[in-house]
C-alpha positions in Angstrom: 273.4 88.3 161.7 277.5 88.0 161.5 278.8 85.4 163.9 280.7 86.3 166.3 284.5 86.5 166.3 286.4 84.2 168.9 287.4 86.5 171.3 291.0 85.4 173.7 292.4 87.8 176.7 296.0 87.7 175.6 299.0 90.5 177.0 301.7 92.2 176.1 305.1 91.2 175.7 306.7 94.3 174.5 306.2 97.3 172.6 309.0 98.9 170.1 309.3 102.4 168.8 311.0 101.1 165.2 311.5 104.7 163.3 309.4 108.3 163.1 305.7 106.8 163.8 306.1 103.3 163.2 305.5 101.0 165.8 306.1 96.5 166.7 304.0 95.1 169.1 304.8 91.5 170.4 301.5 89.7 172.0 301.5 86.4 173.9 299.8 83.9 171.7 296.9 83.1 174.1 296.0 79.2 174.3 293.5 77.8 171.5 294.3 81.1 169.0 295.6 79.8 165.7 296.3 81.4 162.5 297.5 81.2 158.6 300.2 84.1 157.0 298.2 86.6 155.8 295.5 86.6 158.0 294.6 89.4 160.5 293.3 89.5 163.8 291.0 92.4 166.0 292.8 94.2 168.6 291.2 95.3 171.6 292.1 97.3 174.5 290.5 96.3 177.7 292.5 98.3 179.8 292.6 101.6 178.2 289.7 104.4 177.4 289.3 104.4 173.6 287.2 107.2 172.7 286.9 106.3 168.7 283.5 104.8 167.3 285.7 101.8 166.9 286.9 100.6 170.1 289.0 97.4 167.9 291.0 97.9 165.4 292.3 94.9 162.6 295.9 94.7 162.1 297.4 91.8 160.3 300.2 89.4 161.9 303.7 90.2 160.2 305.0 86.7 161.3 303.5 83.4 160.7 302.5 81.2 163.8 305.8 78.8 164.0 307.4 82.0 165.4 305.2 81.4 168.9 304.0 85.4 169.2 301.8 87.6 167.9 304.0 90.2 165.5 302.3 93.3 164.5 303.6 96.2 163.1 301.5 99.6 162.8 301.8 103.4 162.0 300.0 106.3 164.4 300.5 109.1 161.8 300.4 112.6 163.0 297.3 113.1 164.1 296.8 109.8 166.0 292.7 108.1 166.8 292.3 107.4 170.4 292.9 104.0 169.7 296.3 104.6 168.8 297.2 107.2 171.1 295.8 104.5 174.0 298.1 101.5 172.0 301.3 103.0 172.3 301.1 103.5 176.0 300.6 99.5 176.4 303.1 98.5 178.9 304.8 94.6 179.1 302.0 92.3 180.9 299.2 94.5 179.7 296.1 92.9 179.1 295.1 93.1 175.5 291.9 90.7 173.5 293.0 89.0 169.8 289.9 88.6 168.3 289.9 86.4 165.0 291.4 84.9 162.9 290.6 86.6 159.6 290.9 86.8 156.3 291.8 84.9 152.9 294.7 86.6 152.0 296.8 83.4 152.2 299.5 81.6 150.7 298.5 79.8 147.2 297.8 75.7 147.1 299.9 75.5 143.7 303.7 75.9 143.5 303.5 79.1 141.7 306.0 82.0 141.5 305.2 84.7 144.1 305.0 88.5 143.6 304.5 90.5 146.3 303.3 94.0 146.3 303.9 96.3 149.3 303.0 100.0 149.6 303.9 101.6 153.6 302.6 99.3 156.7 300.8 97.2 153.9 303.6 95.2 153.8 302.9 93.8 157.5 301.3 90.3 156.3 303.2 89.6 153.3 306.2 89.6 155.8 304.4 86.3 157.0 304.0 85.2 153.6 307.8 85.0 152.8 308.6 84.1 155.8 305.9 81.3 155.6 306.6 80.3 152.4 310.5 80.0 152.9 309.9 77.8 155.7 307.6 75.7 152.9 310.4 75.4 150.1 313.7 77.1 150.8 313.9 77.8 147.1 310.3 79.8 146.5 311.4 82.2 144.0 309.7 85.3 145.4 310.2 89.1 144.1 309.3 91.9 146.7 308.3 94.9 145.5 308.0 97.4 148.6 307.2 101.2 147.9 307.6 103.5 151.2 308.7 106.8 150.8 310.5 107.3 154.4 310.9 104.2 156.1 311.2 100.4 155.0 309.4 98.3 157.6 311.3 95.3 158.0 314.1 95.7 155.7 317.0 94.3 157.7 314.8 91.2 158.0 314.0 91.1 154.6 317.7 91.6 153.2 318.6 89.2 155.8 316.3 86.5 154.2 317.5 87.1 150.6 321.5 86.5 152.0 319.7 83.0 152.9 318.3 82.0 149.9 319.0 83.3 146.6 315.4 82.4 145.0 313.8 85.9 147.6 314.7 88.7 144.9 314.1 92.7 146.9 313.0 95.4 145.2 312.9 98.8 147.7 312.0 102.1 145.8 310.7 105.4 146.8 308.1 106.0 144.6 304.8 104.6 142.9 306.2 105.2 139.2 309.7 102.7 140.7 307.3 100.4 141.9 305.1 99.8 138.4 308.3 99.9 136.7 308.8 96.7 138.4 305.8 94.8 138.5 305.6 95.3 135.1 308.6 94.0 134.1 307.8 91.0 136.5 304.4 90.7 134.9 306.2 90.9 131.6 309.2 88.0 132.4 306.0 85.6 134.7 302.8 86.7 133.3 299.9 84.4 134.8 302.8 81.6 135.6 303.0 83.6 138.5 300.6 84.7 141.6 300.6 88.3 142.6 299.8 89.7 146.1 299.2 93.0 146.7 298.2 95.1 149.7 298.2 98.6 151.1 295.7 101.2 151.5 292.3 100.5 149.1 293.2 103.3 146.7 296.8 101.7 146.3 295.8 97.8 146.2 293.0 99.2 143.4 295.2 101.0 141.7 297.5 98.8 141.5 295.1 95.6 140.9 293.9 97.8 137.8 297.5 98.4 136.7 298.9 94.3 136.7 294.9 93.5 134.7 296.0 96.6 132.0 299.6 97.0 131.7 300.6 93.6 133.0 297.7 91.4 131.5 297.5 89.6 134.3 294.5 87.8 134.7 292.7 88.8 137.8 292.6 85.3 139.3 295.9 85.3 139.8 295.9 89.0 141.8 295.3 88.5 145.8 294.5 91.6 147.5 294.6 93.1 151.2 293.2 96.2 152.1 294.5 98.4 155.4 291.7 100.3 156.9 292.7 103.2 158.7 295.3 104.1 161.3 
């Protein structure tokens, strides 16, 4: 039987329409919930009528926990699930339940160089992994590379980091062919010196897992991967 996920009553601090059908939710960190970057968490919506087989749904934390809130970023698309139709009606002081922590994808033990691999709202937890591992060594060298073909979640943040220190290298494109012209010239110039997260929707993250083992030679123990279920 799977244990059972700690389950906290938490609320809502606010709710932000970000861009076309994006969405930044800010939850109260509710007393004993901890968590690493990377990790995700259950949502639940105690309040609301969710109509979906699923009545949670797992969305990782952008930020890490030194920020004191719960950042999540999401899309509805166009044809939105109950669940999402019912989240962006939340209102501040809503009652919501975290349920978790979860997950591995987490920052590596060894001082390695980072590459991180992005494609849409996949890019929600390895926002907490730069911002986590900046906090750890100011000079991580760190290369982005974030495909969305609309809308770059969290770009202003990012570009703000990279002003700070010199060692975050960005790498915004449009398109899947931009984005494997750069990882493969990253996995050309750091081969397995380097550690490479990826994460996105699970025909993305294997596509591109089996592009950095082919192209890139990159040995699969040094390829992380997170996989976004659903919307």
């Amino acid at each position: 039987m799977a244990e059972e996920l700690p389950s906290y009553q938490s609320e809502l601090i606010a709710i932000n329409h970000l861009a076309e059908d994006y969405y930044e939710l800010k939850i109260k960190v509710p007393a004993g919930f901890s968590w690493q970057a990377g990790q995700y968490m259950r949502l639940g919506l105690p309040t609301k009528t969710v109509t979906d087989k699923k009545q949670v749904r797992a969305l990782s934390m952008a930020a890490p926990e030194s920020d004191g809130v719960i950042l999540l970023g999401t899309r509805t698309r166009q044809e939105m699930s109950s669940f999402k139709a019912n989240l962006i009606t939340l209102v501040p002081g809503e009652e919501v339940t975290v349920l978790g922590p979860l997950g591995d994808f987490t920052l590596p033990k060894l001082d390695h160089p980072l590459v991180m691999f992005a494609s849409g709202v996949g890019i929600t937890p390895i926002r907490a992994l730069i911002e986590q591992a900046l906090q750890d060594k100011a000079d991580q060298e760190i290369d982005l590379v974030f495909v969305a073909n609309d809308y770059h979640l969290y770009q202003a943040d990012f570009e703000t980091w990279a002003k700070q220190h010199p060692s975050l290298h960005l790498h915004l494109v449009n398109h899947r062919e931009e984005a494997q012209a750069e990882l493969l010239k990253l996995a050309q110039k750091l081969g397995n010196e380097a550690d490479y997260y990826v994460s996105g929707a699970m025909k993305v993250v294997d596509a591109t897992e089996a592009f950095l083992t082919a192209e890139g030679e990159i040995a699969a123990e040094h390829i992380k991967r997170d996989v976004l279920y659903g919307y």
